[in-house]
C-alpha positions as CSV (number, residue, x, y, z in Angstrom):
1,X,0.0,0.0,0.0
2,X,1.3,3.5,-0.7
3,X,1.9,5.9,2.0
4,X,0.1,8.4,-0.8
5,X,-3.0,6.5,-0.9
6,X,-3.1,6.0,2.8
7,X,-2.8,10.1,3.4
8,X,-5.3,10.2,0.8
9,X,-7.6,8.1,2.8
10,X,-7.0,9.8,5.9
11,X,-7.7,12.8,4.6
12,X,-10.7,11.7,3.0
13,X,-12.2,10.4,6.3
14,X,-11.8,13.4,8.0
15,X,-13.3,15.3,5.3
16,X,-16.6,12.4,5.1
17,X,-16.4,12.9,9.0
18,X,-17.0,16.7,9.1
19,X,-19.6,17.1,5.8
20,X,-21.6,14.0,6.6
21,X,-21.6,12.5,9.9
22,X,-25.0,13.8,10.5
23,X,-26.0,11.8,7.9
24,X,-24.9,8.9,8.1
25,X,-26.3,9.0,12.2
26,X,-29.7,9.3,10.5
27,X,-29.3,6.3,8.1
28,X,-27.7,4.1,10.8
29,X,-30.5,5.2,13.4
30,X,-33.4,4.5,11.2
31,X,-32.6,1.2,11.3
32,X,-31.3,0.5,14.4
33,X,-33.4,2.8,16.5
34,X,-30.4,3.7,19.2
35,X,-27.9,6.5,19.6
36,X,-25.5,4.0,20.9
37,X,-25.7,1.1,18.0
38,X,-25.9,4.0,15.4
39,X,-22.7,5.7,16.6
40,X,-21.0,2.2,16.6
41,X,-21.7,1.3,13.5
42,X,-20.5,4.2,11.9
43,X,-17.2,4.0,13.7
44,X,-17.2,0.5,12.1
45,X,-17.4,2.3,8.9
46,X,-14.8,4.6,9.5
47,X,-12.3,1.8,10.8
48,X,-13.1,-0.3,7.5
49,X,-12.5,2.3,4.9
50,X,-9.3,2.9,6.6
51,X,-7.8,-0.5,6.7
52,X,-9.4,-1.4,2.9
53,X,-7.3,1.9,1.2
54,X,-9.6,1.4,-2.0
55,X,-9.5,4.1,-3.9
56,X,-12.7,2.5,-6.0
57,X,-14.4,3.9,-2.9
58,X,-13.7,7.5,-3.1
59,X,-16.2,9.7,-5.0
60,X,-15.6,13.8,-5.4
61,X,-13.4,14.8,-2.6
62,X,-14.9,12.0,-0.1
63,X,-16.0,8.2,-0.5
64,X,-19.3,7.1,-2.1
65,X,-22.0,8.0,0.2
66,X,-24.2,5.1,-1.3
67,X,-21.5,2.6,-0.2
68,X,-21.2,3.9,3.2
69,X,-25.1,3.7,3.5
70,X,-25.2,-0.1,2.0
71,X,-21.6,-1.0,4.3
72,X,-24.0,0.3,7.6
73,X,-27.1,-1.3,6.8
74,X,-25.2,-4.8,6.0
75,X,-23.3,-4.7,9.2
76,X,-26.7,-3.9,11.3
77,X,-28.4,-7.0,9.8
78,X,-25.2,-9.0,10.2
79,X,-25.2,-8.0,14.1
80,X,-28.9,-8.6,14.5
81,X,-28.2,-12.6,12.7
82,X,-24.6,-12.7,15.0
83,X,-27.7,-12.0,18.1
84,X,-30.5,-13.8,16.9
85,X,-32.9,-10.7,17.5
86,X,-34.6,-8.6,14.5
87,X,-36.2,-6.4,17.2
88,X,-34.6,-3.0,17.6
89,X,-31.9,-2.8,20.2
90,X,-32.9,-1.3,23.4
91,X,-30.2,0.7,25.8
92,X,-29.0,-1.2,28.8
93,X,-29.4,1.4,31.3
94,X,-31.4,3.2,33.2
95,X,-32.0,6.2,31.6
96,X,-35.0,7.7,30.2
97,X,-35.7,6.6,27.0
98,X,-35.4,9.8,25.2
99,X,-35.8,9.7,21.0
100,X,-32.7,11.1,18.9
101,X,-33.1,14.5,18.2
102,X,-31.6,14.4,14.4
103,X,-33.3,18.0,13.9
104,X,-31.0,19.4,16.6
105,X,-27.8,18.2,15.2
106,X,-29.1,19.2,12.0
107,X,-29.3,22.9,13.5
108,X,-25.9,22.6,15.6
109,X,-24.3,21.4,12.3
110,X,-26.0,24.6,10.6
111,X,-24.6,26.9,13.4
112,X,-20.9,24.9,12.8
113,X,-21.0,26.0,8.9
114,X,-22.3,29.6,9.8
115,X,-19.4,29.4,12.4
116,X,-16.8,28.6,10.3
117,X,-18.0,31.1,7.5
118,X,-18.3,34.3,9.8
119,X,-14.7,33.5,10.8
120,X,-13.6,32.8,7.3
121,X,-14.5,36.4,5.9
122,X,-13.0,37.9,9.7
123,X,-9.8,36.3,7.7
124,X,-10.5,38.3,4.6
125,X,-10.9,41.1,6.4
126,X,-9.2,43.5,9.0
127,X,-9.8,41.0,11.9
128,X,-7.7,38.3,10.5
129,X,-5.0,37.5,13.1
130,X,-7.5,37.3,15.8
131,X,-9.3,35.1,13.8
132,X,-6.7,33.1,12.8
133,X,-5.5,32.5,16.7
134,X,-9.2,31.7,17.5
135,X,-9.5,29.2,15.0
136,X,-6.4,27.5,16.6
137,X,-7.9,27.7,20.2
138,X,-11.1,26.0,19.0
139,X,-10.4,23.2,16.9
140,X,-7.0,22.3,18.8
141,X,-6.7,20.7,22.1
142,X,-4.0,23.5,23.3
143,X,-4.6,25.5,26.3
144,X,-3.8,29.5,26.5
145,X,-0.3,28.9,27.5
146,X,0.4,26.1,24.8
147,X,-1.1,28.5,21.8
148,X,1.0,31.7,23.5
149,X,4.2,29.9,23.2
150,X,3.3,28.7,19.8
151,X,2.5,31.5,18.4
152,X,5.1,33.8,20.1
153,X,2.3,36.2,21.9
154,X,1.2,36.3,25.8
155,X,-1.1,34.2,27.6
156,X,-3.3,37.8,28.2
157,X,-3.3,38.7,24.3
158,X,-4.2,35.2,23.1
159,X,-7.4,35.2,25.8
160,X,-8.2,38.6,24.6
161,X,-8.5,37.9,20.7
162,X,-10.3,34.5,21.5
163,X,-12.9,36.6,23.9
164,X,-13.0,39.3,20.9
165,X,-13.9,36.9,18.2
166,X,-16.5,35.2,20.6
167,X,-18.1,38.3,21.0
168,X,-18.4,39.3,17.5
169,X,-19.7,36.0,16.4
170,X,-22.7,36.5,19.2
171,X,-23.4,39.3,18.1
172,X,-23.5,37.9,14.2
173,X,-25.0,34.1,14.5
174,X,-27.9,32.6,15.9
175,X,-26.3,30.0,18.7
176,X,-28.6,26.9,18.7
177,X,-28.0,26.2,22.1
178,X,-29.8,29.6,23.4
179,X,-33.3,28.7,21.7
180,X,-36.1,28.7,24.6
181,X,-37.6,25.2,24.7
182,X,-41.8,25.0,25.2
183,X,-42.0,22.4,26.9
């Protein structure tokens, strides 16, 4: 196997991760009717197009969304055969049974792409190196101090563009998270 095929894999994954994972949570849940089995299942996707490396698989800039459908819905109906059950799986503790809200992740995955726009033009525009270091505290696991030193600035002036950029996007999006529930 190349190591060029294998980065082109990787990086495919990530990319079918981030534009479609809400997706393929709704394809695996209609079926098997549980946050848990659905999240397993596509990890189990994820897993297997890393270790095959077929570049038949890849479609546009990701891999074929119809295979990746077909791959989840085999391996449910291969697990409920391996268990002898066809009934939907039911969660083994004690919690509420609460449905899967698809149409909230939908919205939080709306808010992400709004997110990630707003700071894209704050790049174009005069706001760019605040931006730019709040970008890296967000999608990076560093702390202040870890960014500061990586960046060459203090801990004080990182904080201070991070807080800046937070406010402006509150100010510009809708945050899904602050919608009043009727309940």
């Amino acid at each position: 196997m190349s190591e060029k095929l294998k980065n082109e894999t990787l990086k495919r994954l990530d990319i079918l991760h981030r534009n479609h994972y809400q997706w393929l949570l709704s394809v695996a849940f209609k079926v098997s009717k549980s946050k848990l089995v659905s999240e397993d299942l596509i990890q189990e996707l994820y897993i297997y197009l890393a270790e095959r490396n077929d570049k038949d698989l890849f479609y546009q800039n990701s891999f074929n969304l119809q295979y990746c459908r077909a791959f989840i819905l085999s391996r449910f109906y291969n697990l409920m055969k391996v268990e002898k059950r066809w009934l939907p799986i039911k969660e083994d503790y004690d919690e509420e049974d609460v449905p899967y809200d698809v149409e909230n992740d939908l919205r939080i995955e709306k808010a992400h792409k709004e997110l990630l726009r707003e700071l894209d033009e704050m790049k174009k525009k005069k706001g760019w190196s605040s931006a730019m270091i709040a970008e890296m505290y967000w999608f990076s696991n560093m702390t202040f101090d870890e960014l500061s030193s990586e960046i060459g600035i203090s801990k004080s002036t990182a904080f201070l563009n991070v807080k800046k950029v937070k406010q402006r996007l509150k100010e510009k999006l809708n945050n899904p998270f602050d919608e009043k529930r009727e309940d």
